[in-house]
N, C-alpha and C positions, 0 to 999 in steps of 0.2 A: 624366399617367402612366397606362400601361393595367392595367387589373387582371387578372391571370393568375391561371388557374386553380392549381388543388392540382397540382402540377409531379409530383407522385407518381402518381396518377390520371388525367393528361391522355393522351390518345392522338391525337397531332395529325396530320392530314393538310392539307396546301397544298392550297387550294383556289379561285385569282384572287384572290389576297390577302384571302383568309378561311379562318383556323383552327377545323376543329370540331371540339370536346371536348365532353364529359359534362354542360357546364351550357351548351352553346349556341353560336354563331359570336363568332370573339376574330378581331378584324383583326391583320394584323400589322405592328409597325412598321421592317421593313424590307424593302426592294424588293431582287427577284432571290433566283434561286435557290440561290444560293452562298453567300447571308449568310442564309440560314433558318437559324433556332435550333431545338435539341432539347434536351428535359427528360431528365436524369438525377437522381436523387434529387432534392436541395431545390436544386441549383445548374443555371445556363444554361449551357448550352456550342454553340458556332459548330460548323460543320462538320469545321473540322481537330481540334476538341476542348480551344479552350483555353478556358477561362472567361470568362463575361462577368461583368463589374460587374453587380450590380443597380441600381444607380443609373445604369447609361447605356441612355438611351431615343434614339429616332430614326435618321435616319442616320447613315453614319461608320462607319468602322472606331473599336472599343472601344478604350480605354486596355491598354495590354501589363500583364497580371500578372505578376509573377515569382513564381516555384515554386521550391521545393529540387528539383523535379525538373528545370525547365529551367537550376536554375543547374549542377545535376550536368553535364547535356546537355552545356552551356557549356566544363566543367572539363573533359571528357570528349572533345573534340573539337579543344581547345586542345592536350591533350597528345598528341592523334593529328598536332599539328602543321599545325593546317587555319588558314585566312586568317581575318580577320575577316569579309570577304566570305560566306565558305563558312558560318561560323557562323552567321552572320543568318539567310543562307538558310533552315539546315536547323530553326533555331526561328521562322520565319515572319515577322521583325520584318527593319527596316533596318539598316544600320550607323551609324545614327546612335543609334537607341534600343538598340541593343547597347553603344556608350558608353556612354551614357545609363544603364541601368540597372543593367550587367554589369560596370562599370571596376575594383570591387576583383577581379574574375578574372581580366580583361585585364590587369591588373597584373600579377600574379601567373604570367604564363603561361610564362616559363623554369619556373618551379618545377613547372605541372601536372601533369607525366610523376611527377614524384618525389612529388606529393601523394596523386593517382590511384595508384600502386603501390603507396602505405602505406596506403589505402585497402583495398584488395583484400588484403596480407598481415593485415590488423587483421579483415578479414571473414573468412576460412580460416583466421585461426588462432582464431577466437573458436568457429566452429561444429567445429573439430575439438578445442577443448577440451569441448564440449559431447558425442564421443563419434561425431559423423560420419565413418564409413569412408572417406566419398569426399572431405569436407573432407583426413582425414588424409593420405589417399595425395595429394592436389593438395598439401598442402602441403610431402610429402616432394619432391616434384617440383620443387616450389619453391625449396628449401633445395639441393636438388641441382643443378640451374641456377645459383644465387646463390655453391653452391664451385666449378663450373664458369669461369663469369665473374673471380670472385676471384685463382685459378692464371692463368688465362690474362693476367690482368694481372699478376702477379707475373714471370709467367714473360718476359711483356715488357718489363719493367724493368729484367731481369737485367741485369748487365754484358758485354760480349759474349766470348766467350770468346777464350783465346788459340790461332789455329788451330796445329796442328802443323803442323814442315814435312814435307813429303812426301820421303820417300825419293828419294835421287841416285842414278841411274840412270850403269850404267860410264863413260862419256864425260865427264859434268859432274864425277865423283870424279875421274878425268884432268885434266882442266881444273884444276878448283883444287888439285890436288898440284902440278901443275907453275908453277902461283905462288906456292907455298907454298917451294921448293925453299932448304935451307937450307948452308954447307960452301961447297966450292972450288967448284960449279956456280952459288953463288947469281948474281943477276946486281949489277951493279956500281951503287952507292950513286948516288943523284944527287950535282950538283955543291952544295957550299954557298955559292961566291959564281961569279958571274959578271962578267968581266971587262967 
C-alpha cells in the first residue's frame, strides 16, 4: 500500500505517473487520466466525485458506495418514472449493481412519487413552521393545488346529470297531438284475436 500524503496539504499535479506534493514525488496507482484521484478534505474521490474506499489500492474500478444522497438520486428518479437502465446511467454504476445495492428502492418504486411528495410537503411545511415567508407562500400554493385536485375528482365522480329535454319546436308539438288524439276521431283499437 502507498503512503499518501496529508490529503489536506497535498497540492497534486500529474506528472508521467508521478505525483508532486509538499514531501516529494508519490507515484500513482492508477493508470490514465480519467481514473486520477483528487484530495478533498481527509476523503478520495474519482473524477466524477464519488468516493473511493481507502482500502482499494491498484487497478480496477472501486467498489460502488451508497450515500443517502445517491439513494435520494435513486428515489428521486424512480418517481420521475425513469428505467432502471436510465437510473444506472445517471449514478454511474450498472444495472446490475443498481439491483444489487438499490432493491429496497426498486421495490418500492410505485410508491416513490407518493414518498418523494411527502418528502417535499414534510420539508415546506417544517421551514414554514419555522417562520419562512417563501416556505409559507410555497406551501399555500401547495395546499391550493391539492383543493384543486381534490374538486376536480369529486367533481368527476359526480353522477351524471339528468339532461333536460329541449323544448318542441311547432311541428314535433303537431306530431304528437295528433297521436295523442282522444273521442270519436281517435283511431280504431287493434284487433285482440286473429283468425
Amino acid at each position: 500500500m502507498i503512503d499518501r500524503p496529508d490529503p489536506r496539504r497535498a497540492t497534486l499535479l500529474r506528472k508521467g505517473g508521478v505525483v508532486e506534493s509538499p514531501e516529494g514525488p508519490m507515484p500513482l496507482d492508477r493508470n490514465g487520466s480519467h481514473l486520477e484521484i483528487f484530495f478533498v478534505g481527509a476523503e478520495f474521490f474519482d473524477l466524477l466525485g464519488d468516493p473511493i474506499p481507502p482500502e482499494h489500492v491498484g487497478r480496477g474500478r472501486p467498489p460502488h458506495v451508497v450515500t443517502d444522497e445517491k439513494r435520494f438520486k435513486v428515489m428521486l428518479l424512480l418517481a420521475l418514472e425513469k428505467t432502471e437502465a436510465e437510473v444506472a446511467a445517471a449514478i454511474g454504476i450498472s444495472d446490475k449493481t443498481l439491483r444489487k445495492h438499490y432493491s429496497r428502492q426498486l421495490k418500492v418504486r410505485d410508491d416513490a412519487r407518493l414518498r418523494l411528495e411527502g418528502e417535499i410537503w414534510k420539508t415546506v411545511a417544517m421551514k414554514a413552521a419555522t417562520g419562512d415567508t417563501g416556505a409559507i407562500r410555497e406551501l399555500n400554493r401547495m395546499l391550493d393545488k391539492h383543493d384543486q385536485v381534490r374538486l376536480s375528482k369529486s367533481i368527476a365522480q359526480r353522477p351524471p346529470s339528468e339532461e333536460k329535454a329541449s323544448p318542441l319546436g311547432k311541428k314535433e308539438k303537431a306530431r304528437q297531438a295528433a297521436h295523442e288524439v282522444d273521442g270519436m276521431y281517435a283511431p280504431p283499437a287493434a284487433p285482440n284475436q286473429i283468425n
